[in-house]
C-alpha positions in Angstrom: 62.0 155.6 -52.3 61.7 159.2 -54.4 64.6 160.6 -55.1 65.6 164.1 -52.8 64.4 167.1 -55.5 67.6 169.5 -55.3 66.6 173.0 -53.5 67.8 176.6 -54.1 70.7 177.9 -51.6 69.9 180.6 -50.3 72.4 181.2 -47.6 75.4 182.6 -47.9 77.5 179.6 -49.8 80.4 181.8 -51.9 83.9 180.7 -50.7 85.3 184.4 -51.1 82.2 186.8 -51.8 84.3 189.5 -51.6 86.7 187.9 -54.5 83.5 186.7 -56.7 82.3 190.4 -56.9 85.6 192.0 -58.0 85.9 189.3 -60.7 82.6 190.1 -61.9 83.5 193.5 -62.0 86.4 192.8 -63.6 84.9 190.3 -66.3 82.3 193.8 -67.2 85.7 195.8 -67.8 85.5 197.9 -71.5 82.2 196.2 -72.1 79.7 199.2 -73.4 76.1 199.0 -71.2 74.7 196.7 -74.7 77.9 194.3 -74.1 77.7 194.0 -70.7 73.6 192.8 -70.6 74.9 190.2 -73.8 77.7 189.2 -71.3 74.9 188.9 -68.2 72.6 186.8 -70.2 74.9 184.6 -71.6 76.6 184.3 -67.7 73.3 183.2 -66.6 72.6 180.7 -69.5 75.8 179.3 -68.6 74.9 178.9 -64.6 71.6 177.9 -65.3 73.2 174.6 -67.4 75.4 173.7 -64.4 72.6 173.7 -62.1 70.4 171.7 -64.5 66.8 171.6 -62.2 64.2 173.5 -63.5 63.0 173.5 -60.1 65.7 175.1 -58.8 65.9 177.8 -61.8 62.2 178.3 -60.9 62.9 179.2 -57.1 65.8 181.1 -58.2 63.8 183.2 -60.3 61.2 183.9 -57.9 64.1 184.9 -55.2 65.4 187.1 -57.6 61.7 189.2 -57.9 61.4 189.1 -54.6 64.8 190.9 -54.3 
């Protein structure tokens, strides 16, 4: 039996959107435009450890140019 390869969610799954957004916001507060991308790409190194598939970082990436 082969093992189920994890998939991208792409339906809404956030517990409180609304409460993610602001604390992203927030988290961006007095960071200059330069600080804020550093802050962005290290935010998605960080997610991209805790989902761990490559498969999954590849869907997520093609999502994300498909807007």
């Amino acid at each position: 039996m082969t093992p189920m390869q994890p998939q991208l969610i792409t339906t809404p799954n956030l517990e409180a959107p609304d409460d993610f957004y602001e604390a992203l916001i927030e988290a961006h507060q007095g960071l200059s435009t330069e600080e804020s991308h550093a802050f962005n790409a290290r935010l998605v190194l960080v997610l991209a450890n805790h989902v761990g598939s490559l498969a999954v970082l590849r869907e997520a990436f093609d999502a994300a140019r498909a807007g």
